[in-house]
C-alpha positions as CSV (number, residue, x, y, z in Angstrom):
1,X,-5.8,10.0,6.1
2,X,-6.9,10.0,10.1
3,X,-3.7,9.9,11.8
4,X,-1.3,13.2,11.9
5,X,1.4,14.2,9.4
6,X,4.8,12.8,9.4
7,X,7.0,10.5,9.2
8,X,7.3,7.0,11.3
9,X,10.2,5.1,9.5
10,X,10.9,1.5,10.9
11,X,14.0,-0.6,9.6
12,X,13.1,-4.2,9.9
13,X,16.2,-7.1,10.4
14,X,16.6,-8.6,7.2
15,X,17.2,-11.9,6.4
16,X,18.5,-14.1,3.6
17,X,21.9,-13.5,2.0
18,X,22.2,-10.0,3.6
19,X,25.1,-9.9,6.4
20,X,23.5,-6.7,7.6
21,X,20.1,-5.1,6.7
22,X,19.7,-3.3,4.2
23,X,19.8,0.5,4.9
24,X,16.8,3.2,4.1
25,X,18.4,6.9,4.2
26,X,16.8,10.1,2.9
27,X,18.5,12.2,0.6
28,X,17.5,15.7,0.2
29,X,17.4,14.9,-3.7
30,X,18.4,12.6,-6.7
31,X,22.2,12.0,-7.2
32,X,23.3,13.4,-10.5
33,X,23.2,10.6,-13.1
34,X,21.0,8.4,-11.2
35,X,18.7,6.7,-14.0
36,X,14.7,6.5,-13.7
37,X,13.5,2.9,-14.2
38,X,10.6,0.9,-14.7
39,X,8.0,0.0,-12.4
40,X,5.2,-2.4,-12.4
41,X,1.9,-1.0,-10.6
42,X,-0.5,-2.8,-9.8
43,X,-4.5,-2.2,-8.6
44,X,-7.0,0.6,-9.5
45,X,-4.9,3.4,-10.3
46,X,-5.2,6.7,-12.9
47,X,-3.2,9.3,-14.4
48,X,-5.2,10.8,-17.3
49,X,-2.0,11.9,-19.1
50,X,0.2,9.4,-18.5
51,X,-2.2,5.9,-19.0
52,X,-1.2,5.8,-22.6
53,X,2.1,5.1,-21.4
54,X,1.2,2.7,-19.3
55,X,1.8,-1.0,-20.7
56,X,0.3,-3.6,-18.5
57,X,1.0,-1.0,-15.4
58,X,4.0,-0.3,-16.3
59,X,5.6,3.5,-16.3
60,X,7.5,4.3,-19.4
61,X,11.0,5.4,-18.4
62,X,10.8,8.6,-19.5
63,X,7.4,9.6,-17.8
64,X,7.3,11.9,-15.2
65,X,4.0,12.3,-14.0
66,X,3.0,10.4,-10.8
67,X,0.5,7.9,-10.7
68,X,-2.8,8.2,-8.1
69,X,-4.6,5.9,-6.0
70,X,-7.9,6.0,-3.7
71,X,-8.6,1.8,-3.6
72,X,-6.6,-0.7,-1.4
73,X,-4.3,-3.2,-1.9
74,X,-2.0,-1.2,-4.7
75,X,1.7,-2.9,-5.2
76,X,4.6,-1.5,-7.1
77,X,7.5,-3.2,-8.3
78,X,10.6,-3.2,-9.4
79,X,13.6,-5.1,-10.8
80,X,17.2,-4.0,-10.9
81,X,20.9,-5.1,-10.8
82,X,23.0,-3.2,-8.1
83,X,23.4,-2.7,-4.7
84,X,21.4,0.5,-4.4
85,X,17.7,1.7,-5.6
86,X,16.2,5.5,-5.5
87,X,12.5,5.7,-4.3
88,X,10.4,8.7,-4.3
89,X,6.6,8.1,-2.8
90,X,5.7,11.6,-2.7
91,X,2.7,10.7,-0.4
92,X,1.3,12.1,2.5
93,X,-1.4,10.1,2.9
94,X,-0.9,6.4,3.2
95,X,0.8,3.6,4.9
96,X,3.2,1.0,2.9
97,X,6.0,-1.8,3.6
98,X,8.9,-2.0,1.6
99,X,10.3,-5.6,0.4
100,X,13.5,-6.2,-1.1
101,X,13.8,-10.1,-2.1
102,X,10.8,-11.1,-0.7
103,X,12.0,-9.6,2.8
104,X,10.7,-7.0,5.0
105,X,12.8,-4.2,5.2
106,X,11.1,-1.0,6.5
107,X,7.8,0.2,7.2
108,X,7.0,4.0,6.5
109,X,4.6,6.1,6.9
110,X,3.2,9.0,5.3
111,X,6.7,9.8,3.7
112,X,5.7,13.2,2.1
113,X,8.1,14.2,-1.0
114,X,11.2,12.7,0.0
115,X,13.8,10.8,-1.9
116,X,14.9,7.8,-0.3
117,X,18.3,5.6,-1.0
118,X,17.6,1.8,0.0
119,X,21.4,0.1,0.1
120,X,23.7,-2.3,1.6
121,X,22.7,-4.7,-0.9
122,X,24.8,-7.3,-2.3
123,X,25.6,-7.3,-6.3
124,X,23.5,-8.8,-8.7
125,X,19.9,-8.8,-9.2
126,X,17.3,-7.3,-6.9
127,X,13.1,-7.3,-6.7
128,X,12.0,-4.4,-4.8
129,X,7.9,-4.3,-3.9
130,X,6.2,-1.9,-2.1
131,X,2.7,-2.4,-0.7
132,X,0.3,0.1,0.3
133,X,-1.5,-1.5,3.8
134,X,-3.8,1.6,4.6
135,X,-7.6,2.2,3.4
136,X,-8.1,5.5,2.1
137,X,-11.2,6.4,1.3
138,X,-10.8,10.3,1.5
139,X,-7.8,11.2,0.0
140,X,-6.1,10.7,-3.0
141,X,-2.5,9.0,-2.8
142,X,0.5,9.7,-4.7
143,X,3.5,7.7,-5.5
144,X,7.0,8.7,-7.6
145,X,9.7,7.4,-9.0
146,X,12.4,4.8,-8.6
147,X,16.1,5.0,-9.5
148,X,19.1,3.4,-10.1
149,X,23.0,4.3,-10.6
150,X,24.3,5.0,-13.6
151,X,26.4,1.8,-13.7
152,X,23.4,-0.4,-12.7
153,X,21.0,-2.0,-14.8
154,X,17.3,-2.8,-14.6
155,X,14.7,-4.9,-16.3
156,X,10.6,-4.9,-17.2
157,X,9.0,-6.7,-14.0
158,X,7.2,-9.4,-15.7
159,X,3.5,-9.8,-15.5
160,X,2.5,-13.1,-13.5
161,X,0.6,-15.8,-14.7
162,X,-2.8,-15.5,-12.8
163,X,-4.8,-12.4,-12.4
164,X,-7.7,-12.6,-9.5
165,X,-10.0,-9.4,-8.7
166,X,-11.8,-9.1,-5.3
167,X,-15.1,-6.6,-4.9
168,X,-16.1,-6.1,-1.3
169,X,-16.5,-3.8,2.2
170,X,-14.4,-3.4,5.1
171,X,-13.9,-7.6,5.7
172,X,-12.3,-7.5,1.7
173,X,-10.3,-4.1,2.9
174,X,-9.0,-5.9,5.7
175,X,-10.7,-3.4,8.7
176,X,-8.9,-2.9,11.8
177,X,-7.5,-6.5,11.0
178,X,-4.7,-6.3,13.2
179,X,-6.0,-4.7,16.1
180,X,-5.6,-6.5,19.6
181,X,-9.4,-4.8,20.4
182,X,-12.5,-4.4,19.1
183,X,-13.4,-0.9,20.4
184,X,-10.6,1.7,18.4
185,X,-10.8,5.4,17.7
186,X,-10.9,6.1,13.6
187,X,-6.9,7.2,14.2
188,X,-6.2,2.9,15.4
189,X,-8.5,1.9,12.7
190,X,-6.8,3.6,10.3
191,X,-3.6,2.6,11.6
192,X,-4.3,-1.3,12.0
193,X,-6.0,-2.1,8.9
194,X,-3.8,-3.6,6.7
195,X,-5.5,-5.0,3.7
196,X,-2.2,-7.2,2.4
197,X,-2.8,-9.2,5.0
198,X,-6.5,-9.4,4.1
199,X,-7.8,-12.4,2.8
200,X,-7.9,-11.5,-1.1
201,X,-4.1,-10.5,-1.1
202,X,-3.3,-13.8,1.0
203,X,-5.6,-15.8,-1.8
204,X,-3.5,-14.0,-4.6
205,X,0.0,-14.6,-3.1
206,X,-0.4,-18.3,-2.6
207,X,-0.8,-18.9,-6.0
208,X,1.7,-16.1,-7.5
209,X,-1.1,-14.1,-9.1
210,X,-1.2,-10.3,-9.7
211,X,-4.5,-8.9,-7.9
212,X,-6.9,-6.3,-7.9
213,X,-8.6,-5.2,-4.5
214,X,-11.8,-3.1,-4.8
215,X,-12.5,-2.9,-1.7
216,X,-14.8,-0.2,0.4
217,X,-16.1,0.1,3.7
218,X,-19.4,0.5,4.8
219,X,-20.5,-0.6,1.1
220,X,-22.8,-2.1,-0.5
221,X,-24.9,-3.3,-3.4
222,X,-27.8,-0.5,-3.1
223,X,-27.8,-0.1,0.6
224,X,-24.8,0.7,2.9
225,X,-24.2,0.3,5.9
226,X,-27.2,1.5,8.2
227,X,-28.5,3.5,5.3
228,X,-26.0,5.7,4.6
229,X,-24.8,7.9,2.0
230,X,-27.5,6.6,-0.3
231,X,-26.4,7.3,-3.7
232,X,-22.8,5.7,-3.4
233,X,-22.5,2.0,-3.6
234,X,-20.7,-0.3,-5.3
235,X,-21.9,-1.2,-8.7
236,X,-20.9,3.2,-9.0
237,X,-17.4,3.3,-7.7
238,X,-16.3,-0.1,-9.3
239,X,-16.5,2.5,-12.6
240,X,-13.8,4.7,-11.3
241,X,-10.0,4.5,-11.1
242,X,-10.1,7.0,-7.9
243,X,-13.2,6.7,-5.5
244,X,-13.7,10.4,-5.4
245,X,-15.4,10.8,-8.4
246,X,-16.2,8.3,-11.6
247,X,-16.9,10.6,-13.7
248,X,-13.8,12.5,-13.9
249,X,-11.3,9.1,-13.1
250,X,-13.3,6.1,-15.5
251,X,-10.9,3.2,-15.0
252,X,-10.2,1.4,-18.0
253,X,-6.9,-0.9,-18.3
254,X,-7.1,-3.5,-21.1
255,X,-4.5,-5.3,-19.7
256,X,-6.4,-6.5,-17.1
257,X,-8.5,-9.4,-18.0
258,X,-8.5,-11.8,-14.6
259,X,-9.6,-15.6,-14.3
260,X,-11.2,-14.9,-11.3
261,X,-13.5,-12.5,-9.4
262,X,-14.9,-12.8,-6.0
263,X,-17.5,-10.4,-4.9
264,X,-18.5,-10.8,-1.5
265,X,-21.3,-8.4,-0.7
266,X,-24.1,-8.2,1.2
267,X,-23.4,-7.8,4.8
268,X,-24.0,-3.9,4.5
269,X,-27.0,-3.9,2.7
270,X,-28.9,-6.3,5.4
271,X,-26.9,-4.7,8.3
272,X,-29.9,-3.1,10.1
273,X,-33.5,-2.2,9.2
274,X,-34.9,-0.5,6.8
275,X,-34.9,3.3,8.7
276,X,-38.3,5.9,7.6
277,X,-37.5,7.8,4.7
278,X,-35.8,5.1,2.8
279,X,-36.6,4.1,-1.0
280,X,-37.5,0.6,0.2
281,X,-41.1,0.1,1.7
282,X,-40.2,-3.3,2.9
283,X,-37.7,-5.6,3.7
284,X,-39.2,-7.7,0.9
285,X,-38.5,-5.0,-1.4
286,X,-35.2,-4.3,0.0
287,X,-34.3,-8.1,-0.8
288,X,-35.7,-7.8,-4.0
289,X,-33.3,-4.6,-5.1
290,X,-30.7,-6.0,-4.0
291,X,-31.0,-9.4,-6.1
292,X,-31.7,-7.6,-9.2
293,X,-28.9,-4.6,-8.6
294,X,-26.5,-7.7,-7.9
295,X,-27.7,-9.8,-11.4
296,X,-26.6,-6.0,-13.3
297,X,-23.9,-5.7,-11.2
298,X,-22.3,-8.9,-12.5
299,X,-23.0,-8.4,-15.8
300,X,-21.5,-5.1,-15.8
301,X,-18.4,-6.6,-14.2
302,X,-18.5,-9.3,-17.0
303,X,-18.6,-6.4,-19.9
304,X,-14.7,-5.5,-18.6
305,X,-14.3,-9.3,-17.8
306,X,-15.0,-11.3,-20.7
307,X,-13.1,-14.3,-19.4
308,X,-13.3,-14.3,-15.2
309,X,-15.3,-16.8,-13.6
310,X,-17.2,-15.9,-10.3
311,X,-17.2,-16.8,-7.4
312,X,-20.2,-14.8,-5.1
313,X,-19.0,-15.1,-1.4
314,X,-20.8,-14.9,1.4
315,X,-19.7,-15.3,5.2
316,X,-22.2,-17.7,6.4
317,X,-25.1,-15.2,6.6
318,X,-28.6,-16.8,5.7
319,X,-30.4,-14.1,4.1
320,X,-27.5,-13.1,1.9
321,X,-27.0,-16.7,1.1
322,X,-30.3,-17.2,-0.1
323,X,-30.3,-14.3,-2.3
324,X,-26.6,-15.2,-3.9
325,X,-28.6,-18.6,-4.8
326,X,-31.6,-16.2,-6.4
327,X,-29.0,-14.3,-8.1
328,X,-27.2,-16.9,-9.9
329,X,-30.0,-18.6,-10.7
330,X,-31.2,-15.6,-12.8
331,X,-27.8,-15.2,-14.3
332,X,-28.2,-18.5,-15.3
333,X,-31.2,-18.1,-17.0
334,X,-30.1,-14.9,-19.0
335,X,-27.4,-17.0,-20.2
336,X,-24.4,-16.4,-17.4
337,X,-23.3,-19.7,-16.4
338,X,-19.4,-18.9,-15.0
339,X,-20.6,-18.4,-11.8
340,X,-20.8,-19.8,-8.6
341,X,-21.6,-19.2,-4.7
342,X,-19.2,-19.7,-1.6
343,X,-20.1,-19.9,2.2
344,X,-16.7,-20.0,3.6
345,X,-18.6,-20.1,6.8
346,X,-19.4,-18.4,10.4
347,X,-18.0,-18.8,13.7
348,X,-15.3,-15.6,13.3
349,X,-13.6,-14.8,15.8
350,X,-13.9,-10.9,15.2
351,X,-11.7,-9.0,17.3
352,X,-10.5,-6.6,14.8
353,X,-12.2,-3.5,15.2
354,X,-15.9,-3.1,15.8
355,X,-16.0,-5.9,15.7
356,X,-14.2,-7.1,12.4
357,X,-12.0,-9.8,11.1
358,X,-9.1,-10.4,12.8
359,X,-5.7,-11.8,10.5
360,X,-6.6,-15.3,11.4
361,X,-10.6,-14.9,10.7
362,X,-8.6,-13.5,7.0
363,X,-6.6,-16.5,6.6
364,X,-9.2,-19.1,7.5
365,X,-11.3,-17.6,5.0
366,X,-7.9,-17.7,2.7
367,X,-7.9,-21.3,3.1
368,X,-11.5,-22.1,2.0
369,X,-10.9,-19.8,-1.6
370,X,-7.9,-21.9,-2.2
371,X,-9.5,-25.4,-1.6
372,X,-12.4,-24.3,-3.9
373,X,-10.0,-22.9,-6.2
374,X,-7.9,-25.9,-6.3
375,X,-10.8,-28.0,-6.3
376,X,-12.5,-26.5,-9.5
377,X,-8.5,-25.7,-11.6
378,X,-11.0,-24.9,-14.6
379,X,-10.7,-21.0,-12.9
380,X,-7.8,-20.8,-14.0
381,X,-9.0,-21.6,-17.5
382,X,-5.1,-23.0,-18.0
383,X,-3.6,-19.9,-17.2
């Protein structure tokens, strides 16, 4: 998105059963007889052609279109039984990390069309994932295919047992979270935000559960940040499989119906003053939009999630606190009652960039979703 085309390919040490790590080569294309397999891809995602083949995020094998992606925190999987796999990310625009067994094994960057051969692995069965780290808010990303040889064999990843969504800004998208300073040009913000290592992905992983991040920075519910862009907040983009534009890309998967969905938002639409010119004569009135655009907001949430419960997060911040407490109260009384607020609390450290979470502000914040979680197990409505 911000940083300059090319490639920047890492090999990580790998650990495990693996007497040497496993190695990622390019190949200038696929091996004759090399066999397309099934993937499981998971977050906000479109291809208009190709979603009716599409089963629970899953690509048919005989599909060849790509899939697209604008919001964070998309994962791909894949199962096989060999000691090689074929990948193809065909992107030029974001940053991911490749797992094999739950291990690291490479970091790459911007790949472009390029065919990739990960091997060295030992026979038997395999779980290759592949995480997307970067925000992306201006480009569209692309990702391929993944093969096998023709004397491997491969099987459907399996959907997980839990499924938890997360709506938020730039703390949800995990912003600059791994910088070691606050002040960062947009190339270092785009390179150290990583939003797997964000708080909703942490949340997620503890308990095994597939997730969703819709995540945006600079969002909000009808103000962003310092005014901005006026017409685009959240309760519009949530609508849309690719941020660019909901009207051409309306997200719609019916296999995704989670337990859970945290919304933590607020922060932008409080972040400075109301400026001259805005549609808000007051702050009062400001506070008053933003109660009753939240109260719609979940309700239009709830008309895609008939069985989530809610949990409205806030990060210690009084006047968003006290509307939260407004807003579920009117929810109440139109007859929404699975819903409740979460302060997980001030005090954040903040050295990310300007001034943003850093990983351990994410996982302290990690920790208190899973003690309420754990503390209410009716989320999970036994699932």
């Amino acid at each position: 998105m911000r940083i300059g085309a090319g490639l920047i390919l890492t090999a990580l040490l790998a650990t495990g059963a693996y007497a040497a790590p496993p190695k990622l080569e390019t190949l200038p294309q696929v091996p004759a007889g090399y066999i397309k397999v099934a993937q499981s891809i998971h977050g906000r995602y479109t291809n208009a052609d190709a979603l009716t083949s599409v089963v629970a995020g899953k690509a048919s094998l005989d599909d060849d279109l790509q899939v697209s992606f604008q919001w964070p925190g998309i994962y791909i999987e894949a199962e096989f039984g060999g000691p090689d796999i074929l990948i193809n990310f065909d992107n030029t625009t974001d940053a991911f990390t490749v797992y094999i067994d739950g291990d690291e094994s490479a970091k790459v960057i911007k790949p472009g069309n390029t065919v990739y051969r990960l091997s060295g692995l030992t026979q038997g069965w395999h779980r290759l994932r592949i995480e997307k780290n970067d925000e992306s808010q201006d480009t569209v990303g692309t990702f391929g295919h993944m093969w096998i040889g023709p004397k491997e064999d491969f099987r459907w990843p399996q959907p997980r047992l839990h499924q938890i969504e997360f709506i938020g800004d730039s703390y949800t998208a995990g912003y600059g979270n791994t910088s070691s300073k606050r002040e960062c040009t947009q190339d270092e913000i785009w390179a150290t935000t990583d939003t797997q290592r964000a708080f909703g992905p942490l949340t997620a992983k503890h308990y095994d559960a597939d997730y969703q991040i819709n995540a945006y920075s600079g969002i909000g519910i009808v103000r962003n940040y310092d005014g901005v862009a006026p017409k685009r907040n959240m309760p519009l983009l949530y609508r849309s499989a690719l941020i660019e534009d909901e009207t051409v890309h309306p997200y719609n998967n019916p296999q995704w119906n989670p337990a859970i969905v945290v919304i933590a938002l607020g922060g932008n639409d409080f972040s400075t003053p109301v400026h001259a010119g805005e549609k808000w004569t007051s702050e009062d009135a400001l506070t008053n939009d933003y109660i009753a655009s939240y109260v719609a907001f979940v309700q239009q949430v709830r008309a895609s999630h008939p069985d989530a419960r809610f949990i409205l997060m806030d990060y210690g911040e009084a006047r968003v606190a006290a509307a939260i407490t407004e807003v579920i109260k009117r929810l109440n009384a139109a007859g929404e009652m699975r819903v409740a607020s979460l302060d997980v609390g001030k005090g954040f450290a903040l050295t990310g960039c300007d001034w943003h979470l850093n990983t351990a502000d994410d996982k302290r914040i990690s920790d208190s979703l899973i003690a309420y979680i754990d503390a209410h197990p009716e989320l999970w409505q036994g699932k």
